[in-house]
PAKE-332227 format. One record per atom (N, C-alpha, C): y, x, z. Coordinates in pm, whole numbers, plus 50000, padded with zeros to 5 digits. Layout:
BEGIN
YXZ ...
% end
This chain:
BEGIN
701975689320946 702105698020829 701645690920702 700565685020702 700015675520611 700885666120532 702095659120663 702825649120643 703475657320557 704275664020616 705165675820524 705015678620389 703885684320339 703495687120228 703155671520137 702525661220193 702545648620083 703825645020041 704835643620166 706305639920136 706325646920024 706915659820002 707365671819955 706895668319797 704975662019749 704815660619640 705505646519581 705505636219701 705775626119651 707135622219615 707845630719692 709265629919587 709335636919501 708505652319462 708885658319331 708175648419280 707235639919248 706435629919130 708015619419092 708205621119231 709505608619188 710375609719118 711055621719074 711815627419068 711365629718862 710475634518874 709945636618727 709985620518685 709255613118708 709375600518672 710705598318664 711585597318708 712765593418714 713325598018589 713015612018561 713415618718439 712865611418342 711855612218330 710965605918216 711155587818179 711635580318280 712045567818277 712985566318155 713335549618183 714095546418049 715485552818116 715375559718214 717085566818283 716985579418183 716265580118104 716105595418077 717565596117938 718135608017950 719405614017872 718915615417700 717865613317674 717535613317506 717705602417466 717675608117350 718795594317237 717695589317149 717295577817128 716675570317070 715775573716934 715175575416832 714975579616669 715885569116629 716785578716507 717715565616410 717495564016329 716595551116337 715945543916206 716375532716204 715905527916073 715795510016090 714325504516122 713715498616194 712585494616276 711955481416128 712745474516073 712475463516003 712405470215835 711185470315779 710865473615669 711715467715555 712435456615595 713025453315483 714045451015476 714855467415568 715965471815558 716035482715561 717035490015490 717155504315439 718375507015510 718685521915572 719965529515637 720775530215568 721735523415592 723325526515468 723865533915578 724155537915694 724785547115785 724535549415920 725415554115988 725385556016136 726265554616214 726135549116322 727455544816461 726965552716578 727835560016586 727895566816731 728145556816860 727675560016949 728095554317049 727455561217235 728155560117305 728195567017440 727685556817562 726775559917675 726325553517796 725915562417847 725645555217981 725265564918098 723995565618119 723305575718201 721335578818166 721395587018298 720105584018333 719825589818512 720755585518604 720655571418596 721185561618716 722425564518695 723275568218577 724625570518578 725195579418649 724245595718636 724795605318675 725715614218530 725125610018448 724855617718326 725335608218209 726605612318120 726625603617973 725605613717835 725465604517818 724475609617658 725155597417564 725475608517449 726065605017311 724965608517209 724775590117125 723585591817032 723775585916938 723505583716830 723315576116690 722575563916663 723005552316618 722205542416578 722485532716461 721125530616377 721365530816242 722235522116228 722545517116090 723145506816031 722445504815903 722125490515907 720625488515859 721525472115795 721055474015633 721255462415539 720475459315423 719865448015427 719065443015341 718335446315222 717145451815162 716725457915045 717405450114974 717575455314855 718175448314697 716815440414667 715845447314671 714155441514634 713695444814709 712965433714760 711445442414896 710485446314847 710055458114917 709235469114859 707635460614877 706605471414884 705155462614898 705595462115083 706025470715162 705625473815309 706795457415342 707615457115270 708215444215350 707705432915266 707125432015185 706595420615142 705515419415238 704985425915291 703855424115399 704095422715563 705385429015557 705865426915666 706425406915695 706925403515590 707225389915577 705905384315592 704605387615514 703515376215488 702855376615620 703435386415692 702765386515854 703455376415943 704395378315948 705235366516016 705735352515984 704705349715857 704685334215788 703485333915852 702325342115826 701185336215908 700675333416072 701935345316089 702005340616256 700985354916308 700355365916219 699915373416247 700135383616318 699845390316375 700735397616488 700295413016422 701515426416451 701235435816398 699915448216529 699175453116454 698395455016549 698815463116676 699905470616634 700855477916744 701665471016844 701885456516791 702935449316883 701955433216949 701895432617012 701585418117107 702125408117072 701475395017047 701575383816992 703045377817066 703155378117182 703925375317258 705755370817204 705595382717187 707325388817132 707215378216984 706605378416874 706485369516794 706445356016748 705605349916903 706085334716912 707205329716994 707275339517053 709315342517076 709985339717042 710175347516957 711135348416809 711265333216724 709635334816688 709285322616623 710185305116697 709675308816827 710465295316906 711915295716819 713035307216888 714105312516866 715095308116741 713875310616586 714055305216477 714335288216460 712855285316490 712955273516512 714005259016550 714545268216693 715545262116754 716835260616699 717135276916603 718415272216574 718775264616441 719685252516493 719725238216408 720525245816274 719885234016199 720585233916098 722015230516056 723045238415967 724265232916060 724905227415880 724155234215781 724535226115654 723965234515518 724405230615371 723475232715339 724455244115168 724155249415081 724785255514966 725085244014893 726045241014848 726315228514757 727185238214614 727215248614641 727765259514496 727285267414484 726695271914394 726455291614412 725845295314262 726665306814282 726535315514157 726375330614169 725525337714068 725785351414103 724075352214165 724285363814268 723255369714304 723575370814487 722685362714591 722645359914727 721755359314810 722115364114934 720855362315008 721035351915131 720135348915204 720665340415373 719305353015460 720115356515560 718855365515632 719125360715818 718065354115833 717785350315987 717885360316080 717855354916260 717675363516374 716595375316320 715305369216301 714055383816279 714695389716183 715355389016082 715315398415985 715015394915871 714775382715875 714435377515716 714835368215622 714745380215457 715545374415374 715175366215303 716295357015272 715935346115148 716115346915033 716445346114889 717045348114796 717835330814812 719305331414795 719905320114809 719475311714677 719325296514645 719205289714562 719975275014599 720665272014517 721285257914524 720455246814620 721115240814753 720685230614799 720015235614904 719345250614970 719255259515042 719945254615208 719215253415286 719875249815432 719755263215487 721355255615566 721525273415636 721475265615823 721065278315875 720975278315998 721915282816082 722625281316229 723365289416292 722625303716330 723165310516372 723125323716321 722525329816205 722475326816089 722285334215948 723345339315890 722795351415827 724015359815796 723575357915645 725065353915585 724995350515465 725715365815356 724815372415293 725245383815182 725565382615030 726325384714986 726155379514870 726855398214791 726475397514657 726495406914541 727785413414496 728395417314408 729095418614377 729375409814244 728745398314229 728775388314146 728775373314219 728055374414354 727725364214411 728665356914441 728115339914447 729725337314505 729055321514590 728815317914663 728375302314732 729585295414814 729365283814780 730055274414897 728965269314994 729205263015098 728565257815224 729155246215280 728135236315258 728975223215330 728055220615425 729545222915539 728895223315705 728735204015725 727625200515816 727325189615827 728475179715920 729735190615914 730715183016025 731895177615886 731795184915748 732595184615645 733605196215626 733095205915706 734195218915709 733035222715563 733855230115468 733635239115407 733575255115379 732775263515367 733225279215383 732765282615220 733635288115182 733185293015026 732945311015064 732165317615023 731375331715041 731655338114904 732865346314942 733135354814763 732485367614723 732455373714668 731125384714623 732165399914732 730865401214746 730825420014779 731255416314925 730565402215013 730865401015132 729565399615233 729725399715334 728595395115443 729085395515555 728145380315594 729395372715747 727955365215786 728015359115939 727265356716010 728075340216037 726775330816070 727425320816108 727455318816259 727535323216356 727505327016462 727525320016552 728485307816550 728385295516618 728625284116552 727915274616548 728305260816501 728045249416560 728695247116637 728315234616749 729175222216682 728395213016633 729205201716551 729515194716667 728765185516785 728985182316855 730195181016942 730665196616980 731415202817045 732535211017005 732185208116835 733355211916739 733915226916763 732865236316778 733265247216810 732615256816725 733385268016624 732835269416533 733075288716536 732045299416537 732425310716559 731995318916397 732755327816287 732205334916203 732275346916196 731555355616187 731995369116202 731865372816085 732795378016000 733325388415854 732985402715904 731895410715881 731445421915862 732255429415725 732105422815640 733025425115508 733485416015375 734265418815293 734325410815200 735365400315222 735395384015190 736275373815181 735375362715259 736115356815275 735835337015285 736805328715301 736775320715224 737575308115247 737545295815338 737845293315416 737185279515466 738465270715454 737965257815460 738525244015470 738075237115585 739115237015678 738745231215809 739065215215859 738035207415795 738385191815807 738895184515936 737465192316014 737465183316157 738505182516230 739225176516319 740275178916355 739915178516508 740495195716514 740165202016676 741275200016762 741165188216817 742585183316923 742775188317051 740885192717105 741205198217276 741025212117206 741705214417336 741935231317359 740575238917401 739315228017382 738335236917449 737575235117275 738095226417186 737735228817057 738245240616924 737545249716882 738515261416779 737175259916697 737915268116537 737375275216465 737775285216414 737285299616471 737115315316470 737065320716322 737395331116272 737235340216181 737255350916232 736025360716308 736495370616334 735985384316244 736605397016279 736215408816228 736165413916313 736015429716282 735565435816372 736845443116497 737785438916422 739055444816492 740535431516532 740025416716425 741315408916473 740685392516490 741135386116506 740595371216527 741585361416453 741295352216366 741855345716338 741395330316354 742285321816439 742105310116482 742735296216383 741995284716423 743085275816323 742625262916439 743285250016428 742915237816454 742745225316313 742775231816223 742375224516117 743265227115990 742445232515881 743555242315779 743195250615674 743365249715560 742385260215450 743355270815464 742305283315447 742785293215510 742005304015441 742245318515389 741485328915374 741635342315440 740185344815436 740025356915600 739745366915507 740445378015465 739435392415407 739565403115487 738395413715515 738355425015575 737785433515508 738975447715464 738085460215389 738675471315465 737535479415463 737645490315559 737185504315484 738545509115450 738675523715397 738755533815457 740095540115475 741095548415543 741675543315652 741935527615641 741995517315777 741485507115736 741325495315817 740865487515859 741595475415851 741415462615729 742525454915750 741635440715732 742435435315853 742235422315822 743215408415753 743055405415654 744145402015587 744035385915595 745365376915653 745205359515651 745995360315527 745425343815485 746465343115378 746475324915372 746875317115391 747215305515437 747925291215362 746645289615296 746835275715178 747445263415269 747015257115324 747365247015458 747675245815568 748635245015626 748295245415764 749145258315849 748285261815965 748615274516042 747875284616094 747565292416094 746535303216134 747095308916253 746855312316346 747185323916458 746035337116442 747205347116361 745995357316407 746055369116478 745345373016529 745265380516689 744385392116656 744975404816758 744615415916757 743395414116771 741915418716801 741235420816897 740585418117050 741855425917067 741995424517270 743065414817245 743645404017181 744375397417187 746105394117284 746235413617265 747425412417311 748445411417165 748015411217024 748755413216955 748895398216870 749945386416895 749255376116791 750655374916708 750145366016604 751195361116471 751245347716418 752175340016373 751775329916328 751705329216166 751025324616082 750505326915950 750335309915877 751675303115827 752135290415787 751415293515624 751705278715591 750825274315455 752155284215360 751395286315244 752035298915181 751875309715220 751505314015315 752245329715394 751195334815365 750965347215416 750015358615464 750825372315548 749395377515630 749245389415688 748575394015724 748905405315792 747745413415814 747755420315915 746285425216031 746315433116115 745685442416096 746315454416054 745785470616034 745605478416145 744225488116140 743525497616282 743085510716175 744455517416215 744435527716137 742995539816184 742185536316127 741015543316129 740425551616040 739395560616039 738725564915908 737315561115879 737295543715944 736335534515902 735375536116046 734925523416061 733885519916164 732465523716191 731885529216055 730515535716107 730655544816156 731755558716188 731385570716277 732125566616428 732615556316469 732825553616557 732415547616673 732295552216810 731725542116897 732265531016965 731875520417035 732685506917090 734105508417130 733855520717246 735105523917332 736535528417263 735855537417103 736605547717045 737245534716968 736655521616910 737025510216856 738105503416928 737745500117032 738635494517129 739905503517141 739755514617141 741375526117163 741835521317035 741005522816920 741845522616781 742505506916737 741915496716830 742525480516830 743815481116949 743855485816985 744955488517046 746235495616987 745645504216922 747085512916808 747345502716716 746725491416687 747165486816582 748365479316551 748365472016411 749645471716430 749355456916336 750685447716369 750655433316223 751635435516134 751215435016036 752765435515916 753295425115907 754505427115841 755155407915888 754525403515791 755165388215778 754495377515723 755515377715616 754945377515510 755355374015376 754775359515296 755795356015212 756055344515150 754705347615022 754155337814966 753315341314847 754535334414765 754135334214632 755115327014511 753955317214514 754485306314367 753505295514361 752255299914298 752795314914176 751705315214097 750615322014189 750885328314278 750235342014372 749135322514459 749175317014489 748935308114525 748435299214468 748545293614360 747525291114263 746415298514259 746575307514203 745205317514173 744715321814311 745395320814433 744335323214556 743175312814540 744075298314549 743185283114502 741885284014428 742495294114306 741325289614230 740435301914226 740475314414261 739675328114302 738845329814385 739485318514505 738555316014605 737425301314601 737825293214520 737125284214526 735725284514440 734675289214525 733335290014432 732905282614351 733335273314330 732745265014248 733385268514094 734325274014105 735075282613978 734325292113964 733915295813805 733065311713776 733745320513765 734175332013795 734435341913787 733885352513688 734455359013588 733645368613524 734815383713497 734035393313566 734085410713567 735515402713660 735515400213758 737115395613844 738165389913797 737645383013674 738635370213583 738055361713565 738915350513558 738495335713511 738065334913379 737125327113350 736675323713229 737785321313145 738405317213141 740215313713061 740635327613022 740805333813135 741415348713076 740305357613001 739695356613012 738555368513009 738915365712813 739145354112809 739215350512594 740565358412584 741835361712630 743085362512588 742685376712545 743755384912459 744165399712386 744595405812614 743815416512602 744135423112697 744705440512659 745775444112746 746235459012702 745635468812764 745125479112722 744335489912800 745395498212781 745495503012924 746365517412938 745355528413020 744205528813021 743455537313086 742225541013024 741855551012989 740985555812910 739825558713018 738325562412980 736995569113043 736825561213203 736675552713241 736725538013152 738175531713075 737995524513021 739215513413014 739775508913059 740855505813123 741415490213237 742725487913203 743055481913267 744665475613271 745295481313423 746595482113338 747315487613489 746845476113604 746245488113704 746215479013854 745275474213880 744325478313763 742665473913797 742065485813863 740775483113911 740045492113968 738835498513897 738415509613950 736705510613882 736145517014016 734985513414032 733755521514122 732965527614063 732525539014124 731295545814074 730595551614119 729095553114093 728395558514224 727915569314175 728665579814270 728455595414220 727365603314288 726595610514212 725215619914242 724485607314281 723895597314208 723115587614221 721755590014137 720835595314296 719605597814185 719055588414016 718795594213914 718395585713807 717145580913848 717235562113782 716165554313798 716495547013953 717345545514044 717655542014123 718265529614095 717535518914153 718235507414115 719475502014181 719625509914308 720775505914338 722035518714393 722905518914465 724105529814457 723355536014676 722855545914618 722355549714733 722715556614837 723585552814895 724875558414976 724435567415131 722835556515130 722245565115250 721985573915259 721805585215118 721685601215106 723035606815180 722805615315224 724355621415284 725315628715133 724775628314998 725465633414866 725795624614782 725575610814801 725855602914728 726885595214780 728295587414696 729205585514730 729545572814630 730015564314692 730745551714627 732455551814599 732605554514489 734115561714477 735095549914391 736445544214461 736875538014365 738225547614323 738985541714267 740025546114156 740665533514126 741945538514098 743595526914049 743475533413953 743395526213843 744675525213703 746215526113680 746965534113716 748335535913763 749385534913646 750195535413641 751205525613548 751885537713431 751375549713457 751195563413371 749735565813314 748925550413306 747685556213300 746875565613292 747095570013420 746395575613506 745205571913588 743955575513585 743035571413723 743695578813849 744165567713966 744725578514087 743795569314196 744455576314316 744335570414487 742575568114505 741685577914452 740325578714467 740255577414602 739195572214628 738525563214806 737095564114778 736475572714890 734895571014903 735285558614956 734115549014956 734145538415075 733305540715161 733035537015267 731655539515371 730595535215327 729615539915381 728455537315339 727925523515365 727875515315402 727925501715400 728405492515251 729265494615221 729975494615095 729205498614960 727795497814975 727135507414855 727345498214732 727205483514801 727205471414703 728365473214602 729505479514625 730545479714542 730035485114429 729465497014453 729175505814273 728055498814263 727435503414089 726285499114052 725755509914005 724455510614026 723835520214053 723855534313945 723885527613827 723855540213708 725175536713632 725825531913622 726685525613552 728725525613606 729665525113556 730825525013612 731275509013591 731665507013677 732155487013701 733595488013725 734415480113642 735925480413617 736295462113662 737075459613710 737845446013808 738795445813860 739415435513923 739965440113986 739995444214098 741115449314155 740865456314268 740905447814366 739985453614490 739915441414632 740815448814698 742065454014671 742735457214854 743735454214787 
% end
């Protein structure tokens, strides 16, 4: 009887534990854990909990770089220069990391930059970019809505970084000539010197929905994500192959050309992996179109950072008589404006992480008219400025 009754407790203990384990069906707090990043949104996403009897659907942040670090991440940084450990967390995990940093090589260094940039490592930490600046493999390089850097990789590939973007350097094996980038958003250009002859050698452009490959070739990758999702080649030299995703969908993309692979979505932060994967599958490539010479020129010189850019014109134009057909702001047919609406006053930047505040652009239409208004996602806050309306041209 004795036996009976211990059994009897020792599986209900088991049983509670089991609940209470990391099997347990509750969903995480959605924060950002790193002080010197603020919530621009949220991604849903779905797994299984209690040994995979049970799915639980939960939220997890989306977390991007302060504009300025506050006092709590300025301290959070001076802790992990000194090697100090936080009193809640064990030294352990820190010289971890620390190794982690360490290890990953240097793969080249800013040889352009203008504007306003950051470089932010594995832990989480940011740099303010400055000329001559070494970058590491995996650093994710951000730059402004002014910003603009080139990067000369130590193999002679070049990547130029155009404003209102952020991309990861993800792999760079000079050695092995194998080169991976991931475009979160925005542009890049690269110039691909090395010449990748085996088939076990590539260099990647990916997003979040298409892949674009080359074996040696200047080439530009942009991804903006509205109403859908596009990843756009556009192809100074050479040949691009670019590919769905799940890479049942590919194209070829010759010097002159461009295209694009669209995932008709209503943008990637309310979505989870699986729901991503269904929507890379609907997608679709538009054909390939011819550029003219002039459309091609000015890719040349728009993308090449080492050219200044000013309000989304060249220093050259910015002097000529321009026509305004658009009033409250001003613009020219076919320009854009952003603006960041219900933006608390005194806010230095466009605060999108409130659930009332909104980053809104607008076309200049050829009836001057402001039309085709677009929140962008919250990720996107960088587009508006914070108190102010910003007129350019348009990125789509």
């Amino acid at each position: 009887m004795h036996r009976l009754i211990f059994l009897f407790i020792f599986l209900l203990s088991s049983s509670v534990l089991a609940e209470n384990s990391s099997e347990s069906c509750d969903c995480p707090e959605v924060k950002c854990t790193n002080p010197c990043e603020v919530q621009s949104g949220i991604t849903f996403y779905t797994e299984k909990c209690q040994q995979g009897k049970k799915v639980k659907s939960c939220a997890k942040p989306t977390c991007v770089p302060l504009d300025k670090p506050n006092e709590a991440c300025l301290a959070f940084k001076k802790n992990n220069l000194t090697n100090r450990s936080v009193a809640s967390e064990k030294a352990e995990p820190i010289e971890k990391s620390k190794s982690i940093i360490e290890n990953s090589p240097f793969i080249g260094v800013v040889s352009d930059f203008s504007g306003q940039a950051w470089l932010k490592n594995e832990m989480g930490a940011q740099r303010d970019v400055v000329l001559g600046i070494k970058v590491r493999e995996n650093d994710t390089v951000i730059t402004s809505s002014i910003g603009r850097l080139k990067i000369k990789i130590n193999n002679g590939n070049i990547i130029n970084v155009l404003p209102n973007s952020m991309m990861k350097m993800t792999e760079v094996n000079i050695e092995e000539k194998k080169t991976i980038i991931d475009l979160y958003k925005g542009k890049v250009r690269s110039s691909v010197n090395d010449k990748l002859k085996s088939a076990e050698n590539y260099f990647k452009v990916r997003t979040r929905s298409a892949v674009a490959g080359v074996r040696g070739t200047d080439f530009v990758v942009s991804y903006d994500v509205t109403q859908k999702a596009v990843t756009k080649v556009q192809t100074i030299e050479g040949d691009v192959e670019l590919s769905s995703g799940d890479f049942t969908k590919k194209q070829k993309i010759l010097g002159g050309q461009e295209g694009s692979f669209i995932v008709a979505s209503n943008g990637s932060d309310v979505f989870s992996d699986e729901e991503i994967s269904d929507f890379i599958s609907r997608g679709y490539m538009t054909p390939v179109y011819k550029m003219s010479d002039t459309e091609l020129k000015k890719l040349k010189w728009e993308t090449d950072a080492s050219n200044k850019i000013v309000a989304g014109r060249s220093l050259a134009a910015k002097k000529k008589n321009v026509k305004f057909i658009c009033n409250e702001p001003k613009a020219q047919l076919n320009q854009c404006y952003w603006k960041c609406e219900n933006n608390p006053k005194g806010e230095k930047r466009c605060r999108t992480d409130l659930p009332y505040v909104n980053c809104v652009r607008k076309l200049c239409n050829a009836n001057g008219k402001w039309s085709d208004e677009t929140r962008l996602p919250a990720t996107f806050f960088d587009k508006c400025e914070a108190q102010k309306t910003r007129v350019g041209a348009c990125d789509y």
